[in-house]
matplotlib code that plots the C-alpha trace (Angstrom):
import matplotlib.pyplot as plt

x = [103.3, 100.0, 98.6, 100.4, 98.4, 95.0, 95.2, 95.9, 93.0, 90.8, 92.6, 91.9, 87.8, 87.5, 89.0, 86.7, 83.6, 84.4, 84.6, 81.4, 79.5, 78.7, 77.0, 75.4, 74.0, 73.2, 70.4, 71.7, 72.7, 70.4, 67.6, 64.4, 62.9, 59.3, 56.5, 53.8, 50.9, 47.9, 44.9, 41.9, 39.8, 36.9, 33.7, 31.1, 31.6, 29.7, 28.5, 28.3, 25.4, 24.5, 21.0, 19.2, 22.8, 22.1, 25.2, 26.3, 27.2, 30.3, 31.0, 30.8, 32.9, 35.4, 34.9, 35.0, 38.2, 39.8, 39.3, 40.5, 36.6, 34.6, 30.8, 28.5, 26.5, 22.8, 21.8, 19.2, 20.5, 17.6, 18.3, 21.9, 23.1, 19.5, 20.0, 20.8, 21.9, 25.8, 27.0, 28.2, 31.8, 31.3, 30.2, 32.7, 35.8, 33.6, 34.1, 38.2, 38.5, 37.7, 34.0, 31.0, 28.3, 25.4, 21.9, 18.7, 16.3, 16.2, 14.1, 13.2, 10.4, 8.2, 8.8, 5.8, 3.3, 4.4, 4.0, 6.5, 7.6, 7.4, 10.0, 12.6, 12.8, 13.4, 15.7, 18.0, 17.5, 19.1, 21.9, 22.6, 23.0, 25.7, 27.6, 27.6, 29.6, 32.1, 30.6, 31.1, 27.7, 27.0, 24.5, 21.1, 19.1, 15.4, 13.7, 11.9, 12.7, 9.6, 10.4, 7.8, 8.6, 8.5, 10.9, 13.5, 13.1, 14.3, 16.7, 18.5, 17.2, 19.0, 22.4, 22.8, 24.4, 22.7, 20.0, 19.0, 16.4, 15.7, 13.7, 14.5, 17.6, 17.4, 17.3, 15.8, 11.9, 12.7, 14.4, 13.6, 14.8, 18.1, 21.5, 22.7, 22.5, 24.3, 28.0, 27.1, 23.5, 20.4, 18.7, 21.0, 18.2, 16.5, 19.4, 17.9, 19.0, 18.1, 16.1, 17.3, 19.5, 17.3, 17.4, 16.4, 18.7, 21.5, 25.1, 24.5, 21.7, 24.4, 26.9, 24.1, 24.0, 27.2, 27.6, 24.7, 26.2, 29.1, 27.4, 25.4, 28.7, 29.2, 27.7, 26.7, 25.1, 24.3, 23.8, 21.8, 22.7, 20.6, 20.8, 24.5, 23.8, 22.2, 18.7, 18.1, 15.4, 13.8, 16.2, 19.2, 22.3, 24.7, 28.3, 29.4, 27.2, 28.4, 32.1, 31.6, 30.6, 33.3, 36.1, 34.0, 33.8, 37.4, 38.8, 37.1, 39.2, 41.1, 38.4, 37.0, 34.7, 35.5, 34.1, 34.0, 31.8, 28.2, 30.2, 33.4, 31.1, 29.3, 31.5, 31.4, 31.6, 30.0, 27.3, 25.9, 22.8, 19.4, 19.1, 16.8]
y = [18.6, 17.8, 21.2, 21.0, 18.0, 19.3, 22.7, 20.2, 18.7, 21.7, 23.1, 19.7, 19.8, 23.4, 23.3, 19.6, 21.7, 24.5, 22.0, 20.5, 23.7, 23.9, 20.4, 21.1, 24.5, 24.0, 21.3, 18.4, 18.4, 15.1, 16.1, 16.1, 19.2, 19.7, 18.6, 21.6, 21.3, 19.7, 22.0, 20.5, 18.0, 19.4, 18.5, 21.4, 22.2, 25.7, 25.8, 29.7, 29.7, 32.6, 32.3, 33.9, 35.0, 38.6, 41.1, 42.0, 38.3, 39.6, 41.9, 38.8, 36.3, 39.2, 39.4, 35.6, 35.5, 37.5, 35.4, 32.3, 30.7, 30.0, 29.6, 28.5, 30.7, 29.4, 31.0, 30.7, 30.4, 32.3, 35.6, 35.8, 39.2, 40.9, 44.4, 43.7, 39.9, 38.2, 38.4, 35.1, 36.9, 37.6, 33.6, 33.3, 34.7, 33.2, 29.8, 31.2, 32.5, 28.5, 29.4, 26.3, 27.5, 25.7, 25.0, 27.4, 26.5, 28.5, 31.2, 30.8, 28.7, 27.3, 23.9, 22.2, 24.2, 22.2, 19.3, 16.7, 17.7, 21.0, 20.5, 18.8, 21.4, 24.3, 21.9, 20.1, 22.9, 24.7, 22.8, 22.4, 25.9, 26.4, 23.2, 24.7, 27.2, 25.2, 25.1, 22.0, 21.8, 19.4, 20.6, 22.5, 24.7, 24.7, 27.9, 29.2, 25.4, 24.4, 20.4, 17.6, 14.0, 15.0, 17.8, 15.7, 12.5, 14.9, 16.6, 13.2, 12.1, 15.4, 14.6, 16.5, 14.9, 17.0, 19.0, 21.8, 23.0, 25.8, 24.2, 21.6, 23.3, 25.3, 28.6, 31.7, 30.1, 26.8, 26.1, 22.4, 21.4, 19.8, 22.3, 20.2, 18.2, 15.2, 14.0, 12.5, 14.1, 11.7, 12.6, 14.2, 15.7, 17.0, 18.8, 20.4, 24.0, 26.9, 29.4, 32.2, 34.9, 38.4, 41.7, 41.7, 38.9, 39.9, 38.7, 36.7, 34.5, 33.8, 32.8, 31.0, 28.8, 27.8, 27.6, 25.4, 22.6, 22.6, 21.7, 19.0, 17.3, 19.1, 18.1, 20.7, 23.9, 25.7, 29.5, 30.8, 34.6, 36.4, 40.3, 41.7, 45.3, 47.8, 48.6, 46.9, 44.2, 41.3, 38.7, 40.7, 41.7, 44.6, 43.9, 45.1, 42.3, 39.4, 41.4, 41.0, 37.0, 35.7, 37.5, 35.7, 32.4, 32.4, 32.3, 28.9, 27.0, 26.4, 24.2, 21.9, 24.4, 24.7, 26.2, 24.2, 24.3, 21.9, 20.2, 20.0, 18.3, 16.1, 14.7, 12.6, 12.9, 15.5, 13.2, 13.4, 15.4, 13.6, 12.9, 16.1]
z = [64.3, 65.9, 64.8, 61.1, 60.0, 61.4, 59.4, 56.5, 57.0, 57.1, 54.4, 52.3, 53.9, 52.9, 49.0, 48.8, 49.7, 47.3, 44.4, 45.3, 45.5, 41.8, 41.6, 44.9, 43.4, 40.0, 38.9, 37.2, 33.8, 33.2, 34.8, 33.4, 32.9, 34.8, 32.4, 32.0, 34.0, 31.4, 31.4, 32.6, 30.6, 28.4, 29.9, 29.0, 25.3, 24.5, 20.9, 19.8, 17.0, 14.9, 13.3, 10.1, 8.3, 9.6, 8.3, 12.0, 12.2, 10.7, 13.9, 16.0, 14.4, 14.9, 18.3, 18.8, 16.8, 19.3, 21.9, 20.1, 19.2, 16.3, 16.1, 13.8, 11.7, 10.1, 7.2, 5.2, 0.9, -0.2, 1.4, 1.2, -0.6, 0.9, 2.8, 5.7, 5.6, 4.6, 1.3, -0.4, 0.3, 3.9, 4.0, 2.6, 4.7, 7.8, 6.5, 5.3, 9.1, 10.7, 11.1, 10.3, 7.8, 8.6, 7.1, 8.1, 5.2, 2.0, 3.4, 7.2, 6.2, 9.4, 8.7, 11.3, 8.9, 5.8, 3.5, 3.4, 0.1, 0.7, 3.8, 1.7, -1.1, 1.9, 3.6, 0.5, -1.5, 0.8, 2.1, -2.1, -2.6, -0.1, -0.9, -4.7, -2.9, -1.7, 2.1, 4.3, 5.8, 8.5, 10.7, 10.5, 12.7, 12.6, 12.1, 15.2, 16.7, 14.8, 14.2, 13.6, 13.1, 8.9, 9.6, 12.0, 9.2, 6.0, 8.0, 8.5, 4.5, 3.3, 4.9, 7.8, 10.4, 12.9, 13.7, 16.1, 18.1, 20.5, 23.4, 25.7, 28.0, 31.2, 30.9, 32.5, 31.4, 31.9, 35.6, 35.9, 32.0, 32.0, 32.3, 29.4, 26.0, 26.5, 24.8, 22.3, 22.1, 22.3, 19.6, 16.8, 14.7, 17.6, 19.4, 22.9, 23.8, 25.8, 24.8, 22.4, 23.4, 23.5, 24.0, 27.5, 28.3, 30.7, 30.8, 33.7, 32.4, 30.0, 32.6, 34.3, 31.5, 31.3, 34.8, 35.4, 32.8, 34.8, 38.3, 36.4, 35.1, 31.8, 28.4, 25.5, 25.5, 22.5, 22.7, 19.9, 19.0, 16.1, 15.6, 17.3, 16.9, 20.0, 20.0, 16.9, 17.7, 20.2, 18.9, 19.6, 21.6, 22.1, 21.1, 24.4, 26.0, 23.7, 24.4, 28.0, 27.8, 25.4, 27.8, 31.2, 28.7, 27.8, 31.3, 31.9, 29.7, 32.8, 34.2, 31.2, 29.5, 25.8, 22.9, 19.6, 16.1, 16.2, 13.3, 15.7, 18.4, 16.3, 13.7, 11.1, 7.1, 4.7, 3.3, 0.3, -1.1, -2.3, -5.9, -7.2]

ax = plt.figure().add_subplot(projection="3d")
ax.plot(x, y, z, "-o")
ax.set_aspect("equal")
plt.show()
């Protein structure tokens, strides 16, 4: 009898277990599912710009496409449809494809060698003519960083919400000028950046840059491109270089660096133009 009731038992243990095994096995039907880790916070914001509306500017807002970006591409009005420079098609698709058009002057102009009214027709006449097309345009870059209290005053009177130069950031000339513009910038019409890109500049000066504003705590750092094309001139760079920095640029995503449009980073309205 004694034996009987025990192999009951074990029979009535074993055939409990077995029913419990499937909830003990399987995850709960309420559970929550596990959140996705959030990528890290943007704290260096790398601004891609493209001076002087050369046509191998075309080449590299391909290239950036690829590895999900968007830069901002200068031109100046006046040449547009030269040899050798973007048509008002190719500016067109640019701006289509998510790209910023920005202001360079109507024809490269110096604008620290100028009269006052002299300035404002090479800087509103400018920023007109691509607005007649249909551009939003924000943000201007100064031609050869030349910028005197005139210049910075009818960058801001022509309704730019920005303005950059091409001083003032650390670079491979300047190791003691800060790694980074600050977020929001100081000045807005006086936008500090390294150097231009040349064609003695190596990848790793590049990555230096970028690098740099990351130790110091992140901020902005414009990188101003001109010529993409091998061989081709001082104020240029091989595709396979700008290739090789846009696939190293990409990968930091994962730890706050981004890369984002000057009109993306600075904001605001498109204000209007100057009564001619």
């Amino acid at each position: 009898m004694k034996t009987s009731a025990r192999l009951k038992a074990s029979l009535a243990a074993l055939t409990a277990l077995a029913l419990a095994w499937p909830a003990l096995s399987a995850p709960a039907a309420n559970a929550a599912p596990k959140k996705p880790a959030k990528p890290a916070r943007a704290t260096t914001v790398v601004v891609l710009t493209f001076d002087d509306g050369d046509a191998s500017n075309v080449t590299a807002a391909r290239m950036l496409q690829r590895h999900g970006m968007r830069g901002t591409f200068y031109v100046n009005s006046g040449t547009i449809g030269d040899e050798g420079k973007l048509t008002w098609r190719q500016l067109a698709a640019l701006a289509k494809a998510g790209h910023e058009i920005g202001g360079h002057t109507v024809d490269h102009a110096r604008l620290d060698e100028l009269l006052p009214d002299e300035q404002r027709a090479q800087i509103c006449d400018d920023r007109r003519a691509l607005m007649k097309r249909g551009h939003r345009v924000t943000t201007f870059a100064y031609p050869f960083g030349a910028v005197d209290a005139d210049a910075e005053r009818t960058a801001r009177q022509c309704g730019y919400n920005a303005a950059r130069t091409t001083y003032g950031l650390r670079h491979w000339g300047c190791r003691t000028c800060p790694a980074a513009e600050t977020l929001p910038p100081a000045d807005r019409w006086e936008l500090r950046a390294p150097s231009s890109v040349l064609d003695s500049t190596p990848v790793r000066h590049l990555k230096q840059q970028v690098l740099d504003a990351e130790k110091a705590g992140g901020g902005l750092v414009p990188i101003i491109f001109h010529l993409i094309c091998d061989g081709c001139g001082q104020y240029s760079t091989t595709p396979e270089r700008l290739q090789e920095f846009l696939g190293w640029l990409e990968k930091r995503r994962s730890r706050g660096t981004v890369v984002r449009t000057m009109d993306q980073v600075v904001r605001g309205k498109v204000r209007p133009l100057p009564e001619e």
